[in-house]
C-alpha positions as CSV (number, residue, x, y, z in Angstrom):
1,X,50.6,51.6,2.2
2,X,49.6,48.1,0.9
3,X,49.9,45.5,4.1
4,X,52.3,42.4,3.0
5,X,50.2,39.2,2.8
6,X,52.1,35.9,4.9
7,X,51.9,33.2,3.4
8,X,50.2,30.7,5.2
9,X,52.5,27.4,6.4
10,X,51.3,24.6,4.9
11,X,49.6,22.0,7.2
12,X,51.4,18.7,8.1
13,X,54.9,20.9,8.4
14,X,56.9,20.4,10.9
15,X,58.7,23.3,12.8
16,X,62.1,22.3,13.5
17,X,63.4,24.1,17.2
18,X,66.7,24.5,18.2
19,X,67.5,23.4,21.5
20,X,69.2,25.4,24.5
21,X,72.5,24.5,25.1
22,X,75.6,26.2,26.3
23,X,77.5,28.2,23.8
24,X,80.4,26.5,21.8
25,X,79.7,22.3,20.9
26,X,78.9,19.9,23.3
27,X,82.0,18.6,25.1
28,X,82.8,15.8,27.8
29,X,82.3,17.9,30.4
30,X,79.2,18.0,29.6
31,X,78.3,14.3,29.4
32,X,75.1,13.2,31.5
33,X,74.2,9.5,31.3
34,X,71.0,8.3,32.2
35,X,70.5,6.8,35.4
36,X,70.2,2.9,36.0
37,X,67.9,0.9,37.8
38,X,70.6,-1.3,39.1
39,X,67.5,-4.4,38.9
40,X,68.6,-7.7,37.4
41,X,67.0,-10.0,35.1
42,X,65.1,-11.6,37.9
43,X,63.5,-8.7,38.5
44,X,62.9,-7.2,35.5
45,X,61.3,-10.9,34.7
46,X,59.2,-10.7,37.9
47,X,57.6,-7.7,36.8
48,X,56.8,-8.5,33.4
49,X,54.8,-11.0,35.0
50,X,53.0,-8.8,36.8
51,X,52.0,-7.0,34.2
52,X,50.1,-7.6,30.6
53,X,53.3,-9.8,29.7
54,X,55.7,-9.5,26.4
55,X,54.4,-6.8,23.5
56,X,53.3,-9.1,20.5
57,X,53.4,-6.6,17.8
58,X,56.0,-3.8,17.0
59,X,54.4,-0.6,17.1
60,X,56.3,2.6,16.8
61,X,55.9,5.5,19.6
62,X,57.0,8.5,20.9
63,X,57.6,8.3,25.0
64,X,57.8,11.2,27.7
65,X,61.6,10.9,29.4
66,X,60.0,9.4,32.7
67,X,58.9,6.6,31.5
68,X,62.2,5.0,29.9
69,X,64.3,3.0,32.0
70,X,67.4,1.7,32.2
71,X,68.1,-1.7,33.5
72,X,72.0,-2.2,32.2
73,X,72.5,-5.6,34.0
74,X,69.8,-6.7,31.7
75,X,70.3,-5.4,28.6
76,X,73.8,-3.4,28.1
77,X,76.4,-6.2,26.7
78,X,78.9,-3.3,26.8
79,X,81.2,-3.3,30.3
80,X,81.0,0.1,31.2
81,X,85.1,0.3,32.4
82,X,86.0,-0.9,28.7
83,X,86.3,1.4,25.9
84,X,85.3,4.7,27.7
85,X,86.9,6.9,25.2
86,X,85.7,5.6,22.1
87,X,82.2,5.7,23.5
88,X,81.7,8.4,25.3
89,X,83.2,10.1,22.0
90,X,80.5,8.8,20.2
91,X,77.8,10.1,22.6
92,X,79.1,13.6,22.4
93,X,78.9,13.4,18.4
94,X,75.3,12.2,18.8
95,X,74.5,14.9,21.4
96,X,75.6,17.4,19.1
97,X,73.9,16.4,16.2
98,X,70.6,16.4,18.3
99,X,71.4,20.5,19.6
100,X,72.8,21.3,16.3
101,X,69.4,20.2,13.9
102,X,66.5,20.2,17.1
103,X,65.8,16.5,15.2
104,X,65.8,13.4,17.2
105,X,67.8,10.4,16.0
106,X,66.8,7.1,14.8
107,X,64.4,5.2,17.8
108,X,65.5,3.4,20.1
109,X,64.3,-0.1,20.9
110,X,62.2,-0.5,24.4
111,X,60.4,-3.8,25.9
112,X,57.0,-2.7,27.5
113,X,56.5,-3.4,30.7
114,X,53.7,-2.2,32.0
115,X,53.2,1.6,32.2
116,X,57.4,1.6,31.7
117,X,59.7,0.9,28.8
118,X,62.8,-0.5,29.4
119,X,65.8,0.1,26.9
120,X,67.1,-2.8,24.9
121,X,69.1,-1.2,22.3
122,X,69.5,2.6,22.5
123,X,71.7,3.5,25.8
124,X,74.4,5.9,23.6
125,X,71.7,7.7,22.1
126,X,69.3,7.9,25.3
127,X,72.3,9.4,26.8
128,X,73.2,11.9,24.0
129,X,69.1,12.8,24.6
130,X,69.9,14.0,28.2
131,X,73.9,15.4,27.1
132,X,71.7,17.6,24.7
133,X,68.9,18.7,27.4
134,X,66.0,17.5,25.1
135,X,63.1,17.8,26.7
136,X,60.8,17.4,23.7
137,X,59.5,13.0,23.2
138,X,61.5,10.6,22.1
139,X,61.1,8.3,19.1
140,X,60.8,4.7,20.0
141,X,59.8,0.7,18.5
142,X,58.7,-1.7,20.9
143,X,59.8,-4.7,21.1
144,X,57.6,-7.8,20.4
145,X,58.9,-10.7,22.4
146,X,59.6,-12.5,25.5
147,X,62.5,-11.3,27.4
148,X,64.8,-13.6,26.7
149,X,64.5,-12.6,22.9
150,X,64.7,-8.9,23.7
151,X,68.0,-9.7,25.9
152,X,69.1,-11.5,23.0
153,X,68.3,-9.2,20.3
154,X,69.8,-6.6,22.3
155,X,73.1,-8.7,22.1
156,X,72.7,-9.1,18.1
157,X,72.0,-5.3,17.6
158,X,75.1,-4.6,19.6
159,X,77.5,-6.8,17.8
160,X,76.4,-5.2,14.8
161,X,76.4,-1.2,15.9
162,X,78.6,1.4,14.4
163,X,80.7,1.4,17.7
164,X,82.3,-2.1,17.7
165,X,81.8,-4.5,20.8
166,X,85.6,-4.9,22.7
167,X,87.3,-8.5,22.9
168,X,86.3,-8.2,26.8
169,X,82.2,-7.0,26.1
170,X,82.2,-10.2,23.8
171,X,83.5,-12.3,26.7
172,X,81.2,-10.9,29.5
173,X,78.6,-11.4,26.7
174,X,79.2,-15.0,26.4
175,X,79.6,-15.6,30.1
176,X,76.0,-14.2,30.2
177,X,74.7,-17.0,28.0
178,X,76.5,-19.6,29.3
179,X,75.6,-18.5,32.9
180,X,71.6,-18.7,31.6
181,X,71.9,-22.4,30.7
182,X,69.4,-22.4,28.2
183,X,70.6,-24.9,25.9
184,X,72.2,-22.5,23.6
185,X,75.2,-24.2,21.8
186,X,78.6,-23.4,21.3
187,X,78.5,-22.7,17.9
188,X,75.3,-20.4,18.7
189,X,77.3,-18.7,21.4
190,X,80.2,-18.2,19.4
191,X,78.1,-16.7,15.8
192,X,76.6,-14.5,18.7
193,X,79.9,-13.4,20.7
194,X,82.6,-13.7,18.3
195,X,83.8,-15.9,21.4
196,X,85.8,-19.2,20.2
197,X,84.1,-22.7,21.5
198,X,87.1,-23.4,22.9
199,X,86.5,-20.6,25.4
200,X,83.1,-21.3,26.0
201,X,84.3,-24.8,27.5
202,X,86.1,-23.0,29.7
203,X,83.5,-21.0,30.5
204,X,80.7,-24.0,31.3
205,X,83.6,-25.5,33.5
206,X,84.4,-22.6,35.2
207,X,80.3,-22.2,35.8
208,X,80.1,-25.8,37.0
209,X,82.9,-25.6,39.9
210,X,81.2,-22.2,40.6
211,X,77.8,-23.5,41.7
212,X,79.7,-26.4,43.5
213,X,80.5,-23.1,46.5
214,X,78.4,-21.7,48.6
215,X,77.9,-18.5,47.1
216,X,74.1,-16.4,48.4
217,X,71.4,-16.0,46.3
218,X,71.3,-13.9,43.0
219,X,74.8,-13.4,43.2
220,X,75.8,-15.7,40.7
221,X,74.0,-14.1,38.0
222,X,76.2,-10.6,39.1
223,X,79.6,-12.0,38.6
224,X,81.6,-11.2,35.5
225,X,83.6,-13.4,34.0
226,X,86.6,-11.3,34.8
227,X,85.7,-12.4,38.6
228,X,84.6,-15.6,37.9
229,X,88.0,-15.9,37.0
230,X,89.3,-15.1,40.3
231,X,86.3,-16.7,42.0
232,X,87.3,-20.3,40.7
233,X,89.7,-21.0,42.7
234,X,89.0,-19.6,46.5
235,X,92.0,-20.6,47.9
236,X,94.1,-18.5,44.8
237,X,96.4,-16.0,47.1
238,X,96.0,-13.1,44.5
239,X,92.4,-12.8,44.7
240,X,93.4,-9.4,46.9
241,X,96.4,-8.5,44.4
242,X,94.1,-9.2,41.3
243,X,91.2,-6.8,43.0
244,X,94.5,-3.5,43.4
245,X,95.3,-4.0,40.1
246,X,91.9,-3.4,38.8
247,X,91.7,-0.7,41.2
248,X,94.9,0.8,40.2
249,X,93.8,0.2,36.3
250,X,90.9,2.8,36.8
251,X,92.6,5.1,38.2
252,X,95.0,5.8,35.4
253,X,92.0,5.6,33.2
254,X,90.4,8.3,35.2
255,X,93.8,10.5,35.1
256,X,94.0,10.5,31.0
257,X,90.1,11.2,30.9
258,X,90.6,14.3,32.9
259,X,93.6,15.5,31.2
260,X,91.9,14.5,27.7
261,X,95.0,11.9,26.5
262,X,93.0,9.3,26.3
263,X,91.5,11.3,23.2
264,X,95.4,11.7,22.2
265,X,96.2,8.4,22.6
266,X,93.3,7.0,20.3
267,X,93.7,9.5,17.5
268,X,96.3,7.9,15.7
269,X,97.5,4.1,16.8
270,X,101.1,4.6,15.0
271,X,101.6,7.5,16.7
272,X,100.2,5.9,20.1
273,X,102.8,3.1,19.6
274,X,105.7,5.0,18.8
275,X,105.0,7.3,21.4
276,X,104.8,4.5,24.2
277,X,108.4,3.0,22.8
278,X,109.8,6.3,23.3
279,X,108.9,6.4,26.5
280,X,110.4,2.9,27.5
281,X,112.0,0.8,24.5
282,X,110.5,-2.0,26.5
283,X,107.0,-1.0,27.0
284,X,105.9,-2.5,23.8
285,X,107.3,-6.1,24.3
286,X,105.9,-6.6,27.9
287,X,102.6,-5.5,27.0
288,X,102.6,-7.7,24.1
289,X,103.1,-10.4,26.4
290,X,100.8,-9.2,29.2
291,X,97.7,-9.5,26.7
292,X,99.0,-12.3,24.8
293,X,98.0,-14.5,27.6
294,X,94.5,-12.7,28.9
295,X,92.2,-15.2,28.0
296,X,89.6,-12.3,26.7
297,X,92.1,-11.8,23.9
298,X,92.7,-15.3,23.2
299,X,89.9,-14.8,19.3
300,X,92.5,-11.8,18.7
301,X,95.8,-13.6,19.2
302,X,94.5,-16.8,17.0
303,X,93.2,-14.2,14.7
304,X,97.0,-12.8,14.3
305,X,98.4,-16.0,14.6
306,X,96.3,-17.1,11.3
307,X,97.6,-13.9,9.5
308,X,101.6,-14.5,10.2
309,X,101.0,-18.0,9.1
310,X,103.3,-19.1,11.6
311,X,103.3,-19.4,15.5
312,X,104.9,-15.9,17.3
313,X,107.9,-16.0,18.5
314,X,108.8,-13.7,21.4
């Protein structure tokens, strides 16, 4: 009996592997994100230093898990309370795509430093990497630049990403710039954040009766603009009052993850809406004008106010 002849696999092919995963898609449950430095820009600075300094060329790699790291207080623009849903969604999709074709998705973006590579845009998909147990290198470009540009360029590819920035990442974002008084203008800030000039005023004020306190070192470059906000004026009585409601505000967000409405409640706006009228006829109205006034929506409301044609009337 005549032996069948195998045909020989053709060299440069690539064999495509399946990854292990449990059985069924990829769900929330089984979400990993990768885990964070927690250094600040400072330090992240200080050891660039130490090291060979900024990459001058882009050069495109593939890295070993270990040695990517996350430094989110550097680099994320995205307030990681804000959103959750939407993006957490979108790093499930990813994750599945990855265990579905055993391909790896488009590289990431990492600043060298020294032996390590820090993420500067690519924190969704380095998370739907570990969601999706790949254990196999991961596509990468380095970045060729100074850290400031790579913070910056990490701004600009996040302003422009398939998942859209929220009214309060863009705030944060331009609080960031302002706080790094680097001569950036307003009009800069604003083609950067979507943030109004206007805002950023109130921003460099806010900054400049800030550093008038007595606040330790480094801390300044921590604070948010949402506490900033509180911060400005000490003697403000709701400082406490402000810090429950935020409190209270993630716990409810916490409460519809688990029982997966915040996946209902996203699915279809005009249903969201009527559903929250139905539930008190007042509901709509008094959130209207809770957000009306938050100055993180203040581009939106202008926005709408431009549309009507005329001022709201409430």
């Amino acid at each position: 009996m005549a032996r069948k002849s195998k045909t020989p696999q053709r060299a440069g092919t690539l064999k495509v592997m399946k990854l292990k995963k449990p059985s069924g898609r990829l769900t929330r449950r089984n979400l990993c994100k990768p885990e964070d430095t927690g250094e600040t820009r400072m330090e992240v600075e200080r050891a660039l230093r130490a090291s060979k300094g900024p990459a001058n060329l882009k050069e495109r790699l593939e890295l070993n898990r270990n040695c990517i790291l996350v430094a989110e207080q550097v680099f994320q623009w995205r307030l990681l309370n804000e959103d959750v849903v939407n993006r957490e969604d979108h790093i499930i999709t990813m994750a599945n795509a990855v265990a579905d074709s055993g391909r790896p998705l488009d590289p990431i973006l990492v600043l060298p430093v020294g032996d390590k590579f820090y993420v500067v845009d690519g924190h969704h998909r380095l998370a739907a990497y570990e969601t999706a147990k790949w254990s196999r290198k991961i596509p990468a470009t380095t970045f060729g630049g100074t850290l400031n540009d790579a913070h910056r360029e990490a701004l600009r590819l996040n302003s422009k990403n398939k998942l859209p920035m929220t009214n309060a990442d863009k705030q944060e974002a331009a609080w960031k710039i302002v706080k790094m008084e680097d001569g950036t203008t307003k009009p800069q800030i604003n083609e950067l954040t979507g943030v109004s000039t206007s805002n950023v005023d109130i921003m460099r004020a806010a900054l400049k009766r800030l550093k008038g306190l007595k606040n330790p070192e480094g801390e300044l470059e921590k604070l948010t603009w949402a506490q900033a906000r509180r911060m400005e004026w000490p003697e403000d009585k709701q400082f406490d009052a402000d810090g429950w409601k935020e409190r209270k505000a993630d716990l409810i967000v916490e409460a519809l993850l688990k029982a997966n409405i915040g996946f209902m409640l996203k699915q279809n706006y005009d249903i969201t809406a009527m559903a929250l009228e139905r539930l008190d006829a007042s509901l709509p109205r008094l959130l209207l004008m809770e957000w009306m006034f938050m100055p993180e929506h203040e581009d939106l409301v202008e926005r709408f106010i431009e549309e009507r044609g005329e001022p709201a009337k409430f």
